[in-house]
C-alpha positions in Angstrom: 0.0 0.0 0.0 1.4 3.3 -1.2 1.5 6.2 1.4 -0.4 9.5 1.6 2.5 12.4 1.0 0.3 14.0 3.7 1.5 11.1 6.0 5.2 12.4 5.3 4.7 16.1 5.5 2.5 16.4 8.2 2.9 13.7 11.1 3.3 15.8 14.0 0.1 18.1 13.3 -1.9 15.1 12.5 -1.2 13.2 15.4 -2.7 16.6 17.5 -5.5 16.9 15.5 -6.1 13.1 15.7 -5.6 13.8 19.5 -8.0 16.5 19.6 -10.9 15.1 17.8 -10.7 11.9 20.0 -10.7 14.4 23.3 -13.7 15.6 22.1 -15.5 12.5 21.2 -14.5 11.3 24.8 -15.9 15.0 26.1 -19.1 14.6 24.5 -19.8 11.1 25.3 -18.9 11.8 28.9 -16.0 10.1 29.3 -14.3 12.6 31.2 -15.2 14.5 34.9 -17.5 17.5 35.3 -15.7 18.0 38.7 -12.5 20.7 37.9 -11.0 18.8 41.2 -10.8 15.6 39.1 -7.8 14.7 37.2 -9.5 13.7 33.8 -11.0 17.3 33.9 -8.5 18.9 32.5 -8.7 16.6 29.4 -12.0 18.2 27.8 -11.8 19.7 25.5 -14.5 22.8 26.5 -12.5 22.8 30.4 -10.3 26.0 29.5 -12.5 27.7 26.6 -12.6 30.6 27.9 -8.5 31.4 28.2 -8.2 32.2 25.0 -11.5 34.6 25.4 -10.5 36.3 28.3 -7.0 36.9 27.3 -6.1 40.7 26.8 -3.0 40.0 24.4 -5.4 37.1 21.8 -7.2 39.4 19.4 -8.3 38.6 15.9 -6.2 41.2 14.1 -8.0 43.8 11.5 -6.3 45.4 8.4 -4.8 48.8 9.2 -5.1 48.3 12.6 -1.9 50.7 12.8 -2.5 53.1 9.8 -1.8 52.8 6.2 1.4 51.6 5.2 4.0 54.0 4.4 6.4 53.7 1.4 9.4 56.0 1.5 12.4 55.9 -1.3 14.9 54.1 1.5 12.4 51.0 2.0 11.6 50.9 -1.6 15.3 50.8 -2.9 16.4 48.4 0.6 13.9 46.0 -0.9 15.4 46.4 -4.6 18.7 45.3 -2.8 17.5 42.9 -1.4 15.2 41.2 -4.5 18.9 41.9 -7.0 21.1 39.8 -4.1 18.0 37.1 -4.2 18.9 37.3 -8.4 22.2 36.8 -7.8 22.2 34.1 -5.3 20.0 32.3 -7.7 22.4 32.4 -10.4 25.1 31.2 -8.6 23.2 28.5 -6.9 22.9 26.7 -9.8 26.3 26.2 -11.0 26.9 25.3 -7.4 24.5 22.9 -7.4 25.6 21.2 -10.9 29.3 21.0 -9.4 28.2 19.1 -6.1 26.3 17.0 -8.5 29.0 16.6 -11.2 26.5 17.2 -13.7 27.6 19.8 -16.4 27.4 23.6 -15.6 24.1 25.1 -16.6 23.3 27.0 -20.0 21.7 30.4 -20.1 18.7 29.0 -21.8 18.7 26.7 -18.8 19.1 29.6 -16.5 17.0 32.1 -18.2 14.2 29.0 -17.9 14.6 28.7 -13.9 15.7 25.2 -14.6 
């Protein structure tokens, strides 16, 4: 039987959600204590709901919640340094690549394709 890529990428946030859901089939079907002095109690899933409510620093955040962005010439030409470097990089990361591998050094059709 061939396995799911999903199986590969994602095992550790499966294995909570697969956690989760099971907490709160066990909540729902009563499995667990309506007594907060019990120790199962804290496995509910509804037994700290309201943390995240009541919370001062969780808030959904809202576009433009601090003002418009501002564009000034020395952010605009950092992040044109920064894009030409990414170029570069690029470039050279290829031939490195083809000499680790011993394969043949790129062509600029090759290059020029982002191949």
């Amino acid at each position: 039987m061939k396995m799911f890529p999903v199986f590969k990428l994602f095992p550790v946030l499966l294995a909570m959600i697969l956690s989760w859901v099971v907490s709160v089939i066990l909540t729902e079907a009563g499995a667990f204590s309506d007594n907060p002095d019990n120790n199962n109690y804290r496995a509910r899933t509804d037994a700290l709901a309201d943390v995240l409510k009541d919370a001062p620093w969780f808030y959904v955040p809202y576009p433009f919640q601090w003002g418009w962005p501002k564009v000034t010439v020395a952010g605009t030409f950092g992040m044109m340094a920064g894009v030409l470097a990414g170029i570069i990089e690029s470039i050279a990361d290829y031939f490195a690549c083809a000499n680790l591998a011993g394969a043949p050094p790129p062509t600029a059709a090759a290059i020029n394709r982002g191949q």
